[in-house]
C-alpha positions in Angstrom: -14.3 14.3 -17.2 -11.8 12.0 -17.8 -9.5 10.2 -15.5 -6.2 8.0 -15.9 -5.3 5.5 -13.6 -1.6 3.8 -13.3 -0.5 0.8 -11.9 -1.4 -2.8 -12.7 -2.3 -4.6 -9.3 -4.8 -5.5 -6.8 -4.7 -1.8 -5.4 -5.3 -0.4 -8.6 -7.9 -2.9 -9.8 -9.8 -1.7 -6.2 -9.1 2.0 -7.6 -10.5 1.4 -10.6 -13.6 -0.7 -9.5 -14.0 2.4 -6.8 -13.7 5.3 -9.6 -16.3 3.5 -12.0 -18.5 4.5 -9.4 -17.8 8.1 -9.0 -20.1 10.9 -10.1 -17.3 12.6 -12.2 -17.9 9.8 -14.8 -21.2 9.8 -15.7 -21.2 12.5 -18.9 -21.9 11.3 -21.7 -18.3 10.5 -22.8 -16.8 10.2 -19.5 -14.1 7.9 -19.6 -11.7 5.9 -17.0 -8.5 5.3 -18.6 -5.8 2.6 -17.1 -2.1 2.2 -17.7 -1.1 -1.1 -18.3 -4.0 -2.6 -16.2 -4.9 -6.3 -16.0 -8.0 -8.2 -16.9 -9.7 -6.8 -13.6 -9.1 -3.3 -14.8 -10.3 -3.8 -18.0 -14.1 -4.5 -16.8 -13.7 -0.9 -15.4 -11.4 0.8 -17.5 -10.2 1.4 -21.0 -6.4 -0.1 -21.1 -4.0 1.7 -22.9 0.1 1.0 -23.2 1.5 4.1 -21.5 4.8 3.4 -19.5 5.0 5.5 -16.5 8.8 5.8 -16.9 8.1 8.0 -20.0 6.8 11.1 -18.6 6.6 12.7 -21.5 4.6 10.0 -23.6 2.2 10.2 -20.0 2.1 13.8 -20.4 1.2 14.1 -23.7 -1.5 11.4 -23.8 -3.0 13.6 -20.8 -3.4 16.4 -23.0 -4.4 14.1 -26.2 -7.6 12.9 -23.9 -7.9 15.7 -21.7 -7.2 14.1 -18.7 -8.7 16.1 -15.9 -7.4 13.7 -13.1 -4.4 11.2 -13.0 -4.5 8.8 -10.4 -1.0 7.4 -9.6 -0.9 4.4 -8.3 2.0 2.3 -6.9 5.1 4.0 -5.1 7.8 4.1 -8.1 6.5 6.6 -10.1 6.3 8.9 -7.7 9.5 8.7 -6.4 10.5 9.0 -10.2 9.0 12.4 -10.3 5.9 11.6 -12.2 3.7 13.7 -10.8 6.4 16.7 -10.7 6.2 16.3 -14.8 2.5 16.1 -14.7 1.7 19.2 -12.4 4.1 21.2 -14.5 2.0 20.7 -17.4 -1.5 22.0 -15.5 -2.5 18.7 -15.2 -4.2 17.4 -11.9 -2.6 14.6 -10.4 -3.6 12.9 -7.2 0.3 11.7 -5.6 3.3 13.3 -3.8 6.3 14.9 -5.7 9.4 13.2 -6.2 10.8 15.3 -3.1 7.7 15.0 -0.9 7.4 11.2 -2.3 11.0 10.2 -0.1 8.5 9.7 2.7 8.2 6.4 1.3 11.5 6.3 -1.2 14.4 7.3 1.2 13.2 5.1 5.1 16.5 7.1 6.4 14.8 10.6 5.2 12.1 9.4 6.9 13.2 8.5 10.4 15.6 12.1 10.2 12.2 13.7 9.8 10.8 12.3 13.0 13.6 12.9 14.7 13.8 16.5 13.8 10.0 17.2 14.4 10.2 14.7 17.9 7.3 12.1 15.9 7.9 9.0 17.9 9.4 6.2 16.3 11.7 3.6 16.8 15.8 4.7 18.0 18.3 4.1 14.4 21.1 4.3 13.0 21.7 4.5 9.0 25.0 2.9 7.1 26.3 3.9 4.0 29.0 0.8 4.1 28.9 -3.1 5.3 31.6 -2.0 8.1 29.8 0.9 8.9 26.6 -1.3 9.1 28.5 -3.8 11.3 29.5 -1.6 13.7 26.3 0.0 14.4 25.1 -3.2 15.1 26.9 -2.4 18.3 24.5 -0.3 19.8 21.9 -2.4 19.4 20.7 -5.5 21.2 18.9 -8.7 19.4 16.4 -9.4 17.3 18.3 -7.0 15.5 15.6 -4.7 12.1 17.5 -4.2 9.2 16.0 -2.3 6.7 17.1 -1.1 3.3 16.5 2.2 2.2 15.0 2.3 -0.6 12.5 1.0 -2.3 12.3 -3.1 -2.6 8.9 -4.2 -3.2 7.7 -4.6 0.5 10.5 -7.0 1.0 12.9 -5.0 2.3 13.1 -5.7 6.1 15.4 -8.4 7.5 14.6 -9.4 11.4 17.8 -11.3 12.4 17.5 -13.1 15.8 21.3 -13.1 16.3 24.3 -10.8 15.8 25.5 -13.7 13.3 22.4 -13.5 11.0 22.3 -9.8 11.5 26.0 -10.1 9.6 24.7 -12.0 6.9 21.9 -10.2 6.2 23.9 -7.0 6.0 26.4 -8.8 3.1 23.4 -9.8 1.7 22.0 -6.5 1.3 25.2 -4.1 0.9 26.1 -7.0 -1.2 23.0 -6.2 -4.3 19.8 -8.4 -2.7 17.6 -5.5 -3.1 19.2 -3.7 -6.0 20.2 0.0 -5.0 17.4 0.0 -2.7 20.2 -1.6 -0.7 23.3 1.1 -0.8 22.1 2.4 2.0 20.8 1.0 5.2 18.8 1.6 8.6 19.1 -0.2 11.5 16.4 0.1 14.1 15.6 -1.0 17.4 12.7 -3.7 17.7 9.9 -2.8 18.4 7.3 -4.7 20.8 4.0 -4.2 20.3 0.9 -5.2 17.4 0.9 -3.7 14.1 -1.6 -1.8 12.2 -1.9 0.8 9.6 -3.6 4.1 9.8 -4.8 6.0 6.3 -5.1 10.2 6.0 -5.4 11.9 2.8 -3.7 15.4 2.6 -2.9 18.4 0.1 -0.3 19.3 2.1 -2.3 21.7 4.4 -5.6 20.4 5.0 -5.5 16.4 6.5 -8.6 13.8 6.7 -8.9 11.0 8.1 -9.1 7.7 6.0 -9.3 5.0 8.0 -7.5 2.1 9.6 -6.5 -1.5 8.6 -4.2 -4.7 10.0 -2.1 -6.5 7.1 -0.4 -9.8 7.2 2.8 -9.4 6.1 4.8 -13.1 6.7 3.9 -15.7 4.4 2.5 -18.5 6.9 -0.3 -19.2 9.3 0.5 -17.9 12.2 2.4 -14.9 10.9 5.6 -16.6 10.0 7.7 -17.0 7.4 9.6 -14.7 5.3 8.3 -11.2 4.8 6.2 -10.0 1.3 4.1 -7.8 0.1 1.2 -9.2 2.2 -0.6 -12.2 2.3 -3.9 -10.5 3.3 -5.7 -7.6 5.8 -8.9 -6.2 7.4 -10.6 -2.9 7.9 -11.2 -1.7 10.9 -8.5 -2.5 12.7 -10.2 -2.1 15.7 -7.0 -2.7 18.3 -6.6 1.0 16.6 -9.0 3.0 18.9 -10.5 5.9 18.4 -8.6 7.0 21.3 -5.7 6.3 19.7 -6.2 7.0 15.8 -6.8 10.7 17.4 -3.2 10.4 18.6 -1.9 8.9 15.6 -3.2 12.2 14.3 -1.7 15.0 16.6 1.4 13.0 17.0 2.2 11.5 14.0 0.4 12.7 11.0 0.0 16.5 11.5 3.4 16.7 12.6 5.1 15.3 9.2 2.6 17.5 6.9 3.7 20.6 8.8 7.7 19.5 9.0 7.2 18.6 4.9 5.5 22.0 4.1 8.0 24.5 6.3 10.6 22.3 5.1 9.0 23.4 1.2 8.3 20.5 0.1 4.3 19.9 1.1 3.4 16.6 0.7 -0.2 15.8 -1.3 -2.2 12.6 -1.7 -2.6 9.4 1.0 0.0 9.5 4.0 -0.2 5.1 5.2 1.2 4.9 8.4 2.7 1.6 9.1 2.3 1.6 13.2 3.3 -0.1 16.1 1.5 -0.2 18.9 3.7 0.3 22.2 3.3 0.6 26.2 4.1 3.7 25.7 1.6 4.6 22.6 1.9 4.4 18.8 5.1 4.8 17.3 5.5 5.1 13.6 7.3 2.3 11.6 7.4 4.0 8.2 5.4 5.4 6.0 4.0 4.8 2.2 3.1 7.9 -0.1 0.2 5.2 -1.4 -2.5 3.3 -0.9 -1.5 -0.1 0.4 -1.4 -3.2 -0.9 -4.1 -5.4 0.1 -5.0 -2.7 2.4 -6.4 -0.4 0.0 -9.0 -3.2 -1.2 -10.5 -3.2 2.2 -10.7 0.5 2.2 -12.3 0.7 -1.0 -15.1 -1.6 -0.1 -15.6 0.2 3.0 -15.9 3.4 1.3 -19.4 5.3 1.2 -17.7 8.5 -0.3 -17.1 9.4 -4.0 -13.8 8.5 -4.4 -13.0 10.6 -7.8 -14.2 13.6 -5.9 -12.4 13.0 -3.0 -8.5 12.6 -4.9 -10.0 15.7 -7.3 -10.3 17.8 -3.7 -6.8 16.3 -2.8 -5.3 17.3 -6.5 -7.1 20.9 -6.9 -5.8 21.7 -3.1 -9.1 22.2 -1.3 -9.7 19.2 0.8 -10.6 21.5 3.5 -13.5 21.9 1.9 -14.3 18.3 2.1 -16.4 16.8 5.0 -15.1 14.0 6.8 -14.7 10.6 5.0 -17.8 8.0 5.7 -16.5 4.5 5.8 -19.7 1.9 6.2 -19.0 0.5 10.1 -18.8 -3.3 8.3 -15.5 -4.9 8.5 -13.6 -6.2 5.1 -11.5 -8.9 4.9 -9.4 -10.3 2.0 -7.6 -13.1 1.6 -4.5 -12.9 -1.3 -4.2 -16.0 -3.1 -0.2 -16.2 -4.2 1.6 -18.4 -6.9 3.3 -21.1 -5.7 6.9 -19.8 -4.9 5.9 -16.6 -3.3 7.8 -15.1 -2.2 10.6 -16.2 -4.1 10.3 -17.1 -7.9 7.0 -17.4 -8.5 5.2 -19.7 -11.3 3.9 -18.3 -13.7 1.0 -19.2 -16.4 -0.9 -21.5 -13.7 -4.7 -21.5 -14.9 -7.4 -19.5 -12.7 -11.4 -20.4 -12.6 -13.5 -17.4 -10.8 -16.3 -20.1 -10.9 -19.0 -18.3 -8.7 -16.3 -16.8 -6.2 -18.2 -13.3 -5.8 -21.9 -15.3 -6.0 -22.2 -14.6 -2.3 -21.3 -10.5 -2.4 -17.2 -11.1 -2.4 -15.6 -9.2 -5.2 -12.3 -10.8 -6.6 -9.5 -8.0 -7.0 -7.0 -8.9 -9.9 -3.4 -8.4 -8.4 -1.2 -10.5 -11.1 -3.3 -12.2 -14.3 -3.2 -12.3 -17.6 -5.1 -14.2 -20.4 -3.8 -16.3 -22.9 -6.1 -18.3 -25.3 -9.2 -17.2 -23.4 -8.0 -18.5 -20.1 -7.8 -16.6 -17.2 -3.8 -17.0 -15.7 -1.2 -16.3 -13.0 1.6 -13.7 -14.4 2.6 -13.2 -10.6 3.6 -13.5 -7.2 0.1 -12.1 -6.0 -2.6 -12.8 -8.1 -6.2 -12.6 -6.5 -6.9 -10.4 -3.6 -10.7 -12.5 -2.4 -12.5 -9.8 -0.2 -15.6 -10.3 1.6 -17.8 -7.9 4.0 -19.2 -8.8 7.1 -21.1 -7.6 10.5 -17.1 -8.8 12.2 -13.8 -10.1 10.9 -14.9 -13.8 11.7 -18.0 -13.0 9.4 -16.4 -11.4 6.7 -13.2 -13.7 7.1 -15.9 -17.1 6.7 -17.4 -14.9 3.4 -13.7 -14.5 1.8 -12.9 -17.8 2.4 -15.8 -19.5 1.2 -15.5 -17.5 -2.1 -11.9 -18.7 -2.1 -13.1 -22.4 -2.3 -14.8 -21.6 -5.1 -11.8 -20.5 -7.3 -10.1 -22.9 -8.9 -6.6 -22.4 -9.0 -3.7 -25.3 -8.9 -1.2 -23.4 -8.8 -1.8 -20.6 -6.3 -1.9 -20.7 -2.5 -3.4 -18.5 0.6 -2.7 -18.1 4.6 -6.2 -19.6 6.3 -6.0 -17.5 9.3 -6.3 -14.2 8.1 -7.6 -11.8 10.6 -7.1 -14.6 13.4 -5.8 -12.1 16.0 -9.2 -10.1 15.7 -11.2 -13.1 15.2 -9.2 -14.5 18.9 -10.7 -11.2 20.9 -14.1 -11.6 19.1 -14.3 -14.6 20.8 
């Protein structure tokens, strides 16, 4: 059969690297098509120029190639309806609807959600104005999480330490930092507690479990810095029990698939819970209606299951039929090598060497290249994803870095401690 994959970053590079694999490739014929793609993809994939914004140019290429599986990447497309055009046309598509797909769209729908189906989280309030914003802030005691509501690249979270910042941040926002992700805003109570993501898929009825993972989100050692998209993660997180990945489960994930499906609009593909984890349990921070970003490269190399088969059984609605996911028990570590800049304006065009980077078992996940004249090159703020395997996260983190040292890469920059609160408790 054939299969399409979207997106053009590291997540989708580990898609595509995991789907060359699968068993629903391997007729004579077969192909794996990605849209755009990057020079990773394309030693898994053939590229082709589809913009996902054009749903009718995606549909009808679908039906040109008889695509028997789309695999939707990154969040925008979905919250643009994508797959809503796709399904309406018969043709499987692993991702939510544009309705089910606010999960991760709308972080006020979100936290109304858990409030109405008693899913712990943190206390809000949401603002449609800067006054209103300012007066919330009210009720709230410092450091003060300001969040905007829509979608901004995994850089839309503002932790002000003091009612004045807390102000600023607020113009800033209301004021057009994020776009219209922006018009809207929720402010939460903080949180105390370590962080770490849990992974189900779902067809809106049936849910398995998919794993766990701990991301670096701040852009210097030491978690600090301003916010991105991630500088880095590991798989397990092991801080995430399986004590408490069972109550992740009854607490947390059941609850939204059941609130989304009696509320009619069931939600189907991968539910990534961003978690905290309290003294008085887990408590959701919000969720993404996609794979994460690095997190899905850990997942992928943990992975012992067919992953076509596994999005098929989530497209076709019968992942109950599907046993329980295998992830090997090694832990994966990557380390994201970013353009100088990042997470501001990045620069661009920087040459890039591999060298003998995955020599030692590492694979190197292409995030933001391009070539020009030959030459492998940096055309963004994330541009390698280095991930390594390992018996623990000290192992696999000493693997990721070594194959880091042997890239050679000017102009880009990594965090040197990823996985350091793991490595501190291995001792």
């Amino acid at each position: 059969m054939n299969i399409l994959l979207l997106g053009s970053g590291g997540r989708e590079h580990a898609l595509a690297w995991k789907l060359a694999q699968s068993r629903l490739l391997t007729e004579t014929g077969d192909r794996l098509y990605a849209a755009p793609g990057n020079p990773g993809i394309a030693e898994h994939a053939e590229l082709v120029a589809l913009d996902a914004t054009h749903h009718a140019a995606v549909v009808r290429f679908c039906q040109e190639r008889r695509i028997a599986l789309v695999v939707v990447g990154p969040e925008a497309p979905l919250v643009d309806g994508l797959a809503d055009s796709l399904r309406a046309e018969g043709i499987p598509v692993f991702g939510p609807s544009q309705a089910a797909a606010q999960l991760e769209g709308s972080k006020g729908f979100t936290k109304d959600l858990c409030q109405r189906a008693g899913i712990p989280t943190a206390g809000y309030v949401r603002a449609a104005s800067l006054d209103e914003a300012r007066a919330a802030l009210e009720g709230f005691s410092a450091p003060y999480v300001l969040k905007a509501d829509g979608l901004a690249a995994g850089k839309g979270v503002v932790i002000a330490e003091t009612r004045d910042e807390a102000n600023e941040a607020l113009a800033e926002m209301f004021g057009g930092q994020f776009g219209s992700a922006g018009a809207e805003v929720v402010i939460e109570e903080f949180m105390t507690g370590e962080e770490a993501s849990f992974f189900a898929l779902t067809d809106g009825a049936s849910v398995l479990a998919f794993g766990s993972a701990q991301d670096h989100k701040r852009v210097g050692e030491g978690d600090t810095g301003p916010n991105t998209g991630g500088m880095g993660a590991y798989s397990p997180a092991r801080v995430l029990t399986p004590l408490l990945e069972g109550e992740v489960l009854e607490r947390i994930i059941l609850p939204t698939v059941r609130a989304m499906a009696d509320a009619g609009t069931p939600y189907s593909g991968v539910l990534f819970a961003g978690l905290m984890l309290t003294s008085e349990g887990p408590k959701l921070i919000e969720y993404n209606a996609r794979f994460g970003d690095p997190e899905c490269q850990v997942l992928m190399m943990r992975l012992e299951d067919d992953l076509g088969e596994l999005l098929l059984a989530c497209a076709e609605n019968r992942l109950g039929t599907v046993p329980p996911v295998s992830l090997r028990d090694e832990v994966a570590l990557t380390v994201v090598m970013a353009a100088d800049g990042y997470p501001g304006t990045p620069a661009k065009g920087g040459a890039i060497d591999l060298g003998e980077a995955e020599a030692g078992g590492a694979k190197v996940f292409h995030a933001g290249t391009a070539t020009a004249n030959g030459q492998l090159i940096a055309n963004g703020g994330r541009v390698l994803n280095v991930t390594a395997t390992g018996n623990s996260v000290r192992e696999a983190q000493q693997r990721a870095y070594a194959a880091v040292d042997a890239i050679e890469a000017p102009t880009l920059f990594c965090r040197r401690d990823i996985g350091w609160r793991e490595v501190a408790r291995e001792g």
